[in-house]
N, C-alpha and C positions, 0 to 999 in steps of 0.2 A: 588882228585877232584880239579877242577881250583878256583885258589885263584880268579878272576875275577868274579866269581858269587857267594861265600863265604864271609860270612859278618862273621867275625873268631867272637864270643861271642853273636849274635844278629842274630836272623832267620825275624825280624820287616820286611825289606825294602819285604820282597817275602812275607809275611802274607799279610801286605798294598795292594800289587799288587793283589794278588788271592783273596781280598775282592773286590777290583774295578770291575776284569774281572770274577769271577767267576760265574758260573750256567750257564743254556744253551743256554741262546741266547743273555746275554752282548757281546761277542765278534765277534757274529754275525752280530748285528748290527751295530757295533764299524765298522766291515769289510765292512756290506754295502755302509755305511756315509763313509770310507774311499775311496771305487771305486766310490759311485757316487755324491760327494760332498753334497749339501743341497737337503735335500731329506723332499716331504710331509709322514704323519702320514701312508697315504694308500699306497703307495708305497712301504712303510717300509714292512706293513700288507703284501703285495699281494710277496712280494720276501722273507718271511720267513714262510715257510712251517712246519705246525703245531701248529704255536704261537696264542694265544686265544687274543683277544682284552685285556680282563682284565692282562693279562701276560702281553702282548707288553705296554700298558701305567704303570705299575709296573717297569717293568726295564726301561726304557724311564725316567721317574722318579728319580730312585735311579742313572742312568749316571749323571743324570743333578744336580742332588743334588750333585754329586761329583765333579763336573764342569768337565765331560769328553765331554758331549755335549751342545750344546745350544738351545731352543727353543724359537721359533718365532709365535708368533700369530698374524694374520692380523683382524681386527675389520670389517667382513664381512660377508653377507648371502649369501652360508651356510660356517662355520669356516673355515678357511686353516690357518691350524700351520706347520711349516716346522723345520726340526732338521738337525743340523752340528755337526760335531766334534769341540771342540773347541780346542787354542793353546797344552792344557794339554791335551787333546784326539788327536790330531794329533801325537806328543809324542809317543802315542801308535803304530801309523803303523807302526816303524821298526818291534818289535816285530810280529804283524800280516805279514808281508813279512816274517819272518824269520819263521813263522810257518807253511804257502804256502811252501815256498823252503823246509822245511822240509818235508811236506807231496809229493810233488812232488819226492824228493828223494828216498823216503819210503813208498810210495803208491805200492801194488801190483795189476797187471789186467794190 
């Protein structure tokens, strides 16, 4: 196995990671916010397919708590809060590229 992703005595840095991205639609919308930059709440809703409101503000939630994203609230009738990747969430798009390139290679059909 490649010394370059083997932490020799310590599995931490890759547990860390699959605590931030893990379950089904943190990395989804990691990916979204990564193609379409600051993105509103219903945008987010209408381009992720099967996600329930109370889901989507659950993970929305625990990104920001981790400071993968940022959220913005504007003080207006009716609300518009809008969400980015933040420095540490941007961080992440090599990985989400490299897991497109992966699927793209390995994708059958």
């Amino acid at each position: 196995m490649s010394e370059k992703i083997c932490f020799v005595g310590s599995k931490e840095p890759f547990e860390y990671t699959l605590s931030i991205i893990s379950g089904k639609w943190k990395l989804k919308i990691i990916y979204l916010l990564a193609c379409m930059g600051t993105v509103r709440y219903g945008v987010l809703k209408k381009n992720i397919d099967g996600i329930t409101h109370k889901m989507l503000s659950s993970q929305l939630k625990e990104l920001e708590s981790e400071k993968i994203i940022s959220r913005k609230e504007y003080p207006q009738v009716p609300p518009k809060v809008e969400y980015a990747l933040t420095e540490k969430g941007q961080s992440l798009v090599p990985l989400v590229i490299s897991m497109c390139d992966w699927g793209e290679m390995h994708r059958t059909g």
